[in-house]
C-alpha positions in Angstrom: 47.2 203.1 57.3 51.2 201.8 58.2 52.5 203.5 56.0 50.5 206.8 57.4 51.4 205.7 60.8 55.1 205.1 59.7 54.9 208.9 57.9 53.8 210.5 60.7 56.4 208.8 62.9 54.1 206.5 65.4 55.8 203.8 64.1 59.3 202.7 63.1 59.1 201.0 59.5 61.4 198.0 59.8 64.8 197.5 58.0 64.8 194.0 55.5 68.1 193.1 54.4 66.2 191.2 51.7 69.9 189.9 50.3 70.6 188.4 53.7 68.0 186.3 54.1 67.1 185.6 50.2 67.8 181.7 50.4 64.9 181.2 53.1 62.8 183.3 51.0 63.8 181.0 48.2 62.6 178.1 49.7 59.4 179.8 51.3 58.6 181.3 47.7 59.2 177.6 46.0 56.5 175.8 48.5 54.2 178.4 48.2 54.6 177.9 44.0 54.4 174.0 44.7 51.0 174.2 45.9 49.8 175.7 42.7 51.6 172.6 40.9 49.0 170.7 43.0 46.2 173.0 42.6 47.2 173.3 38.6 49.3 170.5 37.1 47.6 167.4 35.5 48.8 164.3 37.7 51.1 162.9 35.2 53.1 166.3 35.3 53.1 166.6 39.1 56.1 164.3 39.8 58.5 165.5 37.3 56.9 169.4 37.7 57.6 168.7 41.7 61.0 166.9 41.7 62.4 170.1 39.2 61.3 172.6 41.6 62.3 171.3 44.9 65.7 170.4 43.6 66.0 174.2 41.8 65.0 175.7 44.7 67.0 174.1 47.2 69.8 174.8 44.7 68.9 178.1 44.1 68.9 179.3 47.9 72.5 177.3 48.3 73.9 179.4 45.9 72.4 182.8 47.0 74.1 181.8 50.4 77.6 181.2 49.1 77.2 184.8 47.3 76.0 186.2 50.5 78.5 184.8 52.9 81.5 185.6 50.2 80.6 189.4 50.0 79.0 190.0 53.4 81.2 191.3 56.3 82.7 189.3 59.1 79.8 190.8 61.6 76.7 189.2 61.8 73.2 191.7 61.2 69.5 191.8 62.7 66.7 191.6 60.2 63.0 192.5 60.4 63.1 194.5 63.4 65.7 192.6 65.0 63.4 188.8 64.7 65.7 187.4 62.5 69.9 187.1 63.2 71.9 186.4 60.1 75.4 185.8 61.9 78.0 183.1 60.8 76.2 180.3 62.9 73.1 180.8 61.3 74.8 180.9 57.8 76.2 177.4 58.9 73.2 176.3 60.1 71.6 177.2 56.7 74.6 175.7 54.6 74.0 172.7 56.9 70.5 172.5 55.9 70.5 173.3 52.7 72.9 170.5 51.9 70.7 168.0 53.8 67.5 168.7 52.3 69.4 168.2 48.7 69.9 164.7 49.4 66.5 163.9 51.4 64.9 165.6 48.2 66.6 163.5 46.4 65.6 160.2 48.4 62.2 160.9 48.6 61.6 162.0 44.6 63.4 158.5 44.0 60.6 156.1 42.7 62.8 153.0 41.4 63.5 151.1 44.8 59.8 150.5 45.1 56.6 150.7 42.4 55.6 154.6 42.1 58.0 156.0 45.2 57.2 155.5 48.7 54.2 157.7 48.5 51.4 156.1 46.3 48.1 157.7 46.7 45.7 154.9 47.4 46.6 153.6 50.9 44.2 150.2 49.8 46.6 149.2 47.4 48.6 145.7 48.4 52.5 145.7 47.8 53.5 143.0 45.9 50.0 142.3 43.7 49.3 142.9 40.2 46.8 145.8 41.3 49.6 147.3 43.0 51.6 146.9 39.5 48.8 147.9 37.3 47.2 151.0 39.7 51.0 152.5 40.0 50.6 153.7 36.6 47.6 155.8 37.1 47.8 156.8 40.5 51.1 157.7 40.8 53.2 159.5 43.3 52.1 161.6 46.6 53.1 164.5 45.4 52.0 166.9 48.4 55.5 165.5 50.0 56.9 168.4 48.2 55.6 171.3 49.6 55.7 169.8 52.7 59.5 169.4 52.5 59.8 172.7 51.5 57.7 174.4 54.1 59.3 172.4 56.8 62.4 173.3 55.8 61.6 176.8 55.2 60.7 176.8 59.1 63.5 174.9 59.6 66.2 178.3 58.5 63.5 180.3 60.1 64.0 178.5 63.7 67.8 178.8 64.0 68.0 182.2 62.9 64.7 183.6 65.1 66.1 186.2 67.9 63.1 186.6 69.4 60.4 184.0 71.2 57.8 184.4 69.0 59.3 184.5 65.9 60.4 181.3 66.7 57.2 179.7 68.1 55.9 181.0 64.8 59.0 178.8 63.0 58.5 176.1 65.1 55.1 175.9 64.1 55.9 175.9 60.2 58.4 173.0 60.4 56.3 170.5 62.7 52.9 171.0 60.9 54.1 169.2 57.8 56.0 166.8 59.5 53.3 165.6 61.0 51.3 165.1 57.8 54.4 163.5 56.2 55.2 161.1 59.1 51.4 159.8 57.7 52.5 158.8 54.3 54.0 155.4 54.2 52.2 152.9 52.1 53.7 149.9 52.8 52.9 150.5 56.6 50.0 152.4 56.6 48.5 151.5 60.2 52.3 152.3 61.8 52.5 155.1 59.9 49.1 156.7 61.1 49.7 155.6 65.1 53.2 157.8 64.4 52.0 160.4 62.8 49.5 160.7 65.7 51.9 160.3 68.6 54.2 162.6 67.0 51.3 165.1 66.1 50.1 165.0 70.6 53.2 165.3 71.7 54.6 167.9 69.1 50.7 169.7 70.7 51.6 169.6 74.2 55.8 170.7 73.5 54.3 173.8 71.7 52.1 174.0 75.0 55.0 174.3 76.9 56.9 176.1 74.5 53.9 179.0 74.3 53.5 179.1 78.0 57.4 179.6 79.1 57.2 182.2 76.3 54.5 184.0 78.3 56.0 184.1 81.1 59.6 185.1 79.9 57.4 188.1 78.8 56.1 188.6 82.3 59.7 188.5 83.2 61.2 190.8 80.6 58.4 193.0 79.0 60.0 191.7 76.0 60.3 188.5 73.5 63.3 189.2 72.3 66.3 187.3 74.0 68.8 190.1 74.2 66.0 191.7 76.5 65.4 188.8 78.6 69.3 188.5 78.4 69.9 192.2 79.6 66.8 191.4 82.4 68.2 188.4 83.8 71.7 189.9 84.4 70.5 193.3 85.9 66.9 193.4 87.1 66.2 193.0 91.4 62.5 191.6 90.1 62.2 187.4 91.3 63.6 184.9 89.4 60.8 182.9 89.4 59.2 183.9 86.5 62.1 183.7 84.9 63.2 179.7 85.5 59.9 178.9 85.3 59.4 180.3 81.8 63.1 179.0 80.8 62.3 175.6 82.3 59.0 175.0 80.0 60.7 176.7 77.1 63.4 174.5 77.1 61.4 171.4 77.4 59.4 172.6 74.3 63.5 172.9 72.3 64.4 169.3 74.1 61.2 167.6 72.5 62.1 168.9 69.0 66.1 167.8 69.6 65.1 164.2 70.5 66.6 164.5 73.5 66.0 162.2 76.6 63.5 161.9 78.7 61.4 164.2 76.4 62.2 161.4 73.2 59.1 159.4 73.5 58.1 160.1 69.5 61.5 159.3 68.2 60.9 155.6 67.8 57.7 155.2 66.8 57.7 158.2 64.7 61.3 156.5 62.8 59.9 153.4 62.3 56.6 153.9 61.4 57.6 156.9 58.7 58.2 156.6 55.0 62.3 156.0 55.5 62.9 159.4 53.1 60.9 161.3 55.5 62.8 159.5 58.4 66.2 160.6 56.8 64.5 164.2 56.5 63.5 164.4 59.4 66.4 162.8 61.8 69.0 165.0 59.8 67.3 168.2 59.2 65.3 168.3 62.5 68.2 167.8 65.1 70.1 170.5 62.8 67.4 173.2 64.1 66.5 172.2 67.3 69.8 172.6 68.3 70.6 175.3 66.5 67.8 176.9 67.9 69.0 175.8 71.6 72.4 177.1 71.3 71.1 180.3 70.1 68.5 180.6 72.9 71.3 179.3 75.6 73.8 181.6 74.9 71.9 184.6 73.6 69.1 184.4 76.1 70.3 183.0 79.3 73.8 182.5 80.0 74.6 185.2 82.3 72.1 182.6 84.8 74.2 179.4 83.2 75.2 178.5 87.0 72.0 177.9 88.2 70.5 175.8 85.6 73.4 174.1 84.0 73.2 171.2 86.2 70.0 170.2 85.5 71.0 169.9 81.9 73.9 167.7 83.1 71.5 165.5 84.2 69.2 165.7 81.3 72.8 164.9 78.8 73.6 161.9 81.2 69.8 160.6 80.9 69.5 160.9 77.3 72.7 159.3 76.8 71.3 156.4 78.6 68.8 156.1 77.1 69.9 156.1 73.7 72.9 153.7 74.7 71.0 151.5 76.6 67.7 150.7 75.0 69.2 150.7 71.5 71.5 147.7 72.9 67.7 145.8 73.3 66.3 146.7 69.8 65.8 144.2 67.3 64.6 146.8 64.3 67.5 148.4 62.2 65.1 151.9 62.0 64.6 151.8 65.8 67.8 151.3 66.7 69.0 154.2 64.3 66.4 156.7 66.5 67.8 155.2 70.3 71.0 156.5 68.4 70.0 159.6 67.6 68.7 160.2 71.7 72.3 159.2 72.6 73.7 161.4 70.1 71.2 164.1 71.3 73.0 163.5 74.4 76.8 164.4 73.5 75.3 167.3 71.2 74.0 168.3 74.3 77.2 168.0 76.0 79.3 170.8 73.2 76.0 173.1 73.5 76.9 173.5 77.5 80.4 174.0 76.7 78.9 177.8 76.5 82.2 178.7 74.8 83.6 179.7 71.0 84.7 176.3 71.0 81.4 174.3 72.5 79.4 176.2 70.0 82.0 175.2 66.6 82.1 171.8 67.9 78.6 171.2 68.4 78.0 173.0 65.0 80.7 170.8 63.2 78.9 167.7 65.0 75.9 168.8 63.7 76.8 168.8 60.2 79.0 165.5 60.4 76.0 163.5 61.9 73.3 165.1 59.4 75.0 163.5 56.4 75.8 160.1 57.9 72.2 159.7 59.2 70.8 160.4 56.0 72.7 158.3 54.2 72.4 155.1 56.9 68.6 155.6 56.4 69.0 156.0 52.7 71.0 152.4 52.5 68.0 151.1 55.0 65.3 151.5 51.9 67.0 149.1 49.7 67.0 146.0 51.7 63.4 144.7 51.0 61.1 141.5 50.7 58.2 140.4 49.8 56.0 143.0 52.3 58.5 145.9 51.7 61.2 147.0 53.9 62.6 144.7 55.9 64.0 146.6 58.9 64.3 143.7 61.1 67.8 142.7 62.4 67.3 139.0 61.9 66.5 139.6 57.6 70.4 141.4 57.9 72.2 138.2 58.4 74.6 137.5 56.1 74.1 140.6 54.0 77.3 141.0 53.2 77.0 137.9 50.6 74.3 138.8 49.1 75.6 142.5 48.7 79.0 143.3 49.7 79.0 147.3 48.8 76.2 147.7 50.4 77.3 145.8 53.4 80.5 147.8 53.3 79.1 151.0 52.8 76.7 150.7 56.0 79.8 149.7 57.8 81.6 152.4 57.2 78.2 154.6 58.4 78.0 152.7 61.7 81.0 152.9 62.5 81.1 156.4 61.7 78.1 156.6 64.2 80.0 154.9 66.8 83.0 157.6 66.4 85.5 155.2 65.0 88.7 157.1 63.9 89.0 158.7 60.1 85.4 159.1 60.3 83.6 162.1 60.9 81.9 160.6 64.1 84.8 160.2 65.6 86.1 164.0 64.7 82.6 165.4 65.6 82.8 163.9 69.3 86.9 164.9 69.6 85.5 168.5 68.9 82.7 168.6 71.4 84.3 166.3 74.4 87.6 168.9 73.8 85.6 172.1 74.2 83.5 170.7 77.5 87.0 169.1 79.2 88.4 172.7 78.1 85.1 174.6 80.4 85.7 172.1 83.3 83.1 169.4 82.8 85.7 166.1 82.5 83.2 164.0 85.0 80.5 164.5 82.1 83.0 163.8 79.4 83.8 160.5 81.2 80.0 159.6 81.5 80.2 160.5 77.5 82.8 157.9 76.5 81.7 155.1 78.7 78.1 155.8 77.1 79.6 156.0 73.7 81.6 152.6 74.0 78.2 151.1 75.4 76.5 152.9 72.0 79.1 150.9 69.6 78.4 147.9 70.9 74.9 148.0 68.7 76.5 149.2 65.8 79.2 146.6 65.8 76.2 144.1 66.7 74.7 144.9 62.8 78.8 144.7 61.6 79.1 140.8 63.0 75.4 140.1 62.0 76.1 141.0 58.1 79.6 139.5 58.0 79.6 136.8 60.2 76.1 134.6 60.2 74.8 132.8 57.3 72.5 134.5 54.9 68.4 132.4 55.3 67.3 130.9 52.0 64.2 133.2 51.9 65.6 136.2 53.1 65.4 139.7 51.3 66.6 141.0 48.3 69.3 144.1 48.0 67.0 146.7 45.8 69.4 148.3 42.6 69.2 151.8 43.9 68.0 154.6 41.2 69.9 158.0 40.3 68.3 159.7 43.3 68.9 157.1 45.9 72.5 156.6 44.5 73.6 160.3 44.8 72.0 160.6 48.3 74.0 157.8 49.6 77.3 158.7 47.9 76.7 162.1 49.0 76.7 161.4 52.7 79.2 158.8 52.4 81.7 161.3 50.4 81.2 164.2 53.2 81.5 161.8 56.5 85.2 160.4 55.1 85.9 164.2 54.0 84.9 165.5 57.3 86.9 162.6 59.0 90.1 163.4 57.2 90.0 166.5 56.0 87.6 168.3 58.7 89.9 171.8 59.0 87.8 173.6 56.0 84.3 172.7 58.1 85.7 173.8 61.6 86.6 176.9 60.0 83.4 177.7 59.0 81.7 176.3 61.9 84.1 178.7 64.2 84.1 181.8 62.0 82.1 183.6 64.3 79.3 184.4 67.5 75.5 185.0 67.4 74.7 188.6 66.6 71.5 190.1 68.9 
């Protein structure tokens, strides 16, 4: 019938640059085959079936990138009727993923820091006992994880690159759903894991809600979902505005939720700590990557010829989520919750580059994006080996002393924290030059200020964990540094290789990251 339709010219037969977008249909195409390894593969073959594909795939789509970004012009396209944008900051964006998802892949197919992997199938089992050691064997791994990772991240490309409202409700959708059934996996604290994966699941409900209703009523406003409409309406129709901010305002809550960003952070804790720690890195890394690429793209596609009028509410919302992040992480006493009031404050100076709303506020908050990614994946990847008798042990008193017991692994989470804290030949402290520059350069030095004095407030925790491994006395009973498998060791040297590279060398990255504008 479309294709009589489309004959008879009633309707327009879209356009698929199917080369442009091949590596999310790479990824898409490998989670919809890892099912069938569920459906098909005997159990002992799952694992080993799973870890092969995910890592091929991810592989797969990287390199169908780099051939697409070598040979494609400077100009950016439209896709499927104009839903999807393939322009140099999505390419980023889906470099920038793809590379994270390689080393959470990696992190979460690892299965020698603890009996079977962190995902063992029968929650009833008791760490530590011989029915753990014995039932390892024949349950084995949780090996759903995999086409979970995939779909999210599948969604994840999706969301950045979406130029229209629903497309992206659509990708928003994709990448929460199986975050919420991963948050759900952790063995070792099953009961935390659950309460997360339920907080994350109602809130992640009611930010779709709100998400979904500005979306209607941006249509009320425009006639149209697509951004360059609502753009094109907001700058020349005579109709009220009131549709409009109204509709912004609850779609932007909806993006804020999904960025971790202050006051609308409320899962971010509970949801950090209680996770399996791969599916923390996954998430804290990969996640913040789209949200805000998905904010910048609706900010400056959508709605900056209104900036004035609603860029000062967002100031406010930067300052609060700054405090936040600064200020209650100073009061945490768990390494895994303190790592996610980090990521609210970091939300916060993200937030600061993405109102920038100029070539240079969009580069710097993409290079940011990309430096923080790897050092967050790899400070939750070093988390998962320090262990006792119950499993991880995530709380700041079982660090003391660390650095006697383990002295590279002391040093290398040094180096992450203070990379976090934006110490110099780091790629924190590169990543925050880039953003404050661009937002001092677009007149907003009183929030740059607020920035620093919230980021010298933020190192005080990281430095906190520095003096507490080097400086206090190990206790006789406290917990053993794991010996890190293949998988767990390439994650960790992989983030711990690109934040020094990006904090000396970073000229290669900014390139990149500035190459180019969204396409609509």
């Amino acid at each position: 019938m479309i294709q009589v339709l489309a004959q008879q010219g009633q309707i327009a037969t879209p356009q698929i640059e199917y080369a442009a977008v091949l590596p999310v249909l790479i990824v898409l195409a490998a989670g919809c085959v890892s099912v069938l390894f569920e459906a098909f593969l005997p159990r002992h073959m799952r694992w080993p079936g799973q870890v092969v594909l995910s890592l091929l795939a991810v592989v797969a789509a990287g390199v169908s990138l780099v051939i697409y970004v070598s040979s494609s012009p400077k100009a950016g396209l439209t896709t499927f009727a104009g839903a999807i944008s393939v322009d140099k900051p999505a390419l980023f964006l889906w470099g920038t993923l793809l590379a994270l998802a390689l080393g959470a892949v990696l992190l979460i197919a690892d299965r020698s820091v603890e009996p079977g992997g962190a995902f063992v199938a029968q929650a009833s089992i008791r760490p530590g006992t011989f029915q753990d050691r014995a039932q390892v064997g024949s349950t084995g791994m949780q090996t759903e994880v995999f086409p979970l990772t995939l779909f999210a991240l599948g969604g994840m490309m999706t969301f950045c690159a979406a130029n229209d409202l629903l497309t992206m409700f659509i990708a928003l959708e994709v990448l929460s759903l199986p975050l919420y059934l991963m948050c759900g996996l952790a063995r070792r604290r099953r009961l935390l894991s659950q309460e997360s994966a339920v907080k994350y699941f109602l809130l992640g409900a009611f930010s779709s809600a709100f998400f979904l209703y500005g979306l209607a009523l941006l249509y009320g406003y425009a006639n149209s979902v697509k951004l360059a409409d609502i753009a094109h309406a907001a700058a020349g129709s005579d109709r009220s505005d009131a549709l409009l901010f109204a509709g912004m305002g609850l779609l932007v809550v909806g993006l804020l939720f999904k960025g971790s960003v202050g006051p609308f952070h409320t899962w971010t804790p509970d949801v950090y700590q209680g996770a399996p720690t791969p599916v923390t890195a996954f998430m804290a890394a990969c996640t913040k990557v789209a949200a805000f690429g998905g904010i910048l793209r609706v900010l400056t596609v959508g709605f900056e010829s209104t900036s004035w009028e609603w860029r000062g509410v967002l100031w406010a919302v930067a300052i609060l989520s700054m405090a936040i992040g600064a200020v209650l992480g100073l009061t945490q006493t768990d390494v895994k919750r303190m790592i996610a009031y980090s990521s609210i404050a970091h939300a916060g100076f993200l937030l600061v580059g993405t109102l920038a709303m100029t070539e240079q506020g969009l580069s710097g908050t993409l290079f940011y994006l990309l430096a923080y990614g790897f050092t967050t994946l790899a400070a939750f990847g070093v988390v998962s080996l320090v262990r006792d008798s119950s499993g991880e042990a995530t709380h700041l008193s079982a660090w003391a002393g660390l650095a006697k017991r383990s002295p590279v692994l002391a040093g290398v989470f040094t180096f992450l924290l203070l990379a976090l804290a934006g110490i110099p030949l780091t790629s924190g402290f590169v990543g925050k030059f880039v953003v404050f520059s661009a937002a001092l350069r677009d007149g907003m030095a009183p929030l740059v200020v607020i920035a620093l004095v919230f980021s010298a407030v933020a190192a005080f925790f990281y430095l906190r964990v520095v003096v507490l491994m080097y400086f206090s006395q190990p206790a006789a009973d406290g917990p053993t540094v794991t010996v890190p498998g293949a998988f767990t060791t390439a994650a960790i040297t992989l983030g711990v290789i690109i934040t020094l590279l990006l904090g000396v060398v970073p000229s290669f990255a900014l390139g990149w990251a500035g190459a180019g504008s969204f396409a609509f």
